[in-house]
N, C-alpha and C positions, 0 to 999 in steps of 0.2 A: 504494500500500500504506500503511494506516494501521496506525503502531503502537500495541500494546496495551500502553496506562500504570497501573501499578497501584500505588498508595498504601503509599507506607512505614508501617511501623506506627512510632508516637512512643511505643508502650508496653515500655521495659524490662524488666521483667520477669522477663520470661523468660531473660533475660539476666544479669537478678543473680540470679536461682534455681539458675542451674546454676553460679556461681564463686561458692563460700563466701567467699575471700577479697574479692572486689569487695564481699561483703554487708558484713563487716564493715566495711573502710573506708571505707561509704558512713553505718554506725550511727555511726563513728566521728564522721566529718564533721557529723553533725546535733547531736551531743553534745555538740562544741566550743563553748563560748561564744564562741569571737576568730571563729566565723562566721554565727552566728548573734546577734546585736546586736540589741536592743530597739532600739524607734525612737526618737528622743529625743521627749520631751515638747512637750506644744500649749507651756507657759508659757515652753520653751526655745527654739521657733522662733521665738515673735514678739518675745521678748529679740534673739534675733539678727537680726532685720529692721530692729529698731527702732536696735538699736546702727550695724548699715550705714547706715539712712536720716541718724541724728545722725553719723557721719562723711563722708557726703556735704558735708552742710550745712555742718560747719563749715570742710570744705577752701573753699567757695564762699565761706565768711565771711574766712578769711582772706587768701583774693586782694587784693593791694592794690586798691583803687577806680582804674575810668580814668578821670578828672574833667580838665577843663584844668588846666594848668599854673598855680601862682600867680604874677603877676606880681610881680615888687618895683618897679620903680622905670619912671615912663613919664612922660614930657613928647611933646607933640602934634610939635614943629619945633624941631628944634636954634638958638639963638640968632643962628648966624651965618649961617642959609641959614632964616631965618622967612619969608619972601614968596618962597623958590626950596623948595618942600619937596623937590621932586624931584632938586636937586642934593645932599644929604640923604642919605649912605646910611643904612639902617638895620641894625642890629647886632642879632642876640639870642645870649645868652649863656645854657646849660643849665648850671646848680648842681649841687653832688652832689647836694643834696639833693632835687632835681628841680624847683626854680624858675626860671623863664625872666627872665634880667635883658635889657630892652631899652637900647639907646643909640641914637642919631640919630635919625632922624624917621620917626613910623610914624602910623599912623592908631590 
């Protein structure tokens, strides 16, 4: 058995013909400016694209850069172990300021 499917109607109508009051506060509703809103302006939208693109940008700009470390201070072999480098440890030291101080013997 196949059932017989028949098409709602989408047309109201008839619906707000017979409740006077549904009419009115449907005139009421379109009347309303706080729901009916003009669309904002071509020269407002691309203001606001352009202002997101430039705060993109400049969060990108203000990331600090990740670049090596600066070194300050390097000698190739510590004085007392120059023909043993590998007896030699080597030391690095991280600054606040983010520079890498080396001591003992590194390449």
């Amino acid at each position: 058995m196949s059932a017989q499917y028949q098409a709602l109607s989408t047309d109201d109508s008839a619906e707000i013909g017979a409740d006077p009051q549904l009419r009115y506060q449907i005139q009421q509703l379109h009347a309303d400016p706080r729901f009916n809103r003009p669309a904002p302006s071509l020269w407002k939208r691309i203001a606001l694209l352009l202002v997101v693109a430039f705060l993109f940008w400049a969060a990108f700009q203000v990331q600090p850069k990740r670049s090596q470390p600066k070194i300050v201070h390097a000698e190739r072999y510590s004085k007392d172990y120059k023909y043993r480098p590998a007896a030699s440890p080597v030391i690095t030291e991280r600054l606040k300021d983010g520079v890498v101080r080396l001591r003992g013997a590194y390449f």
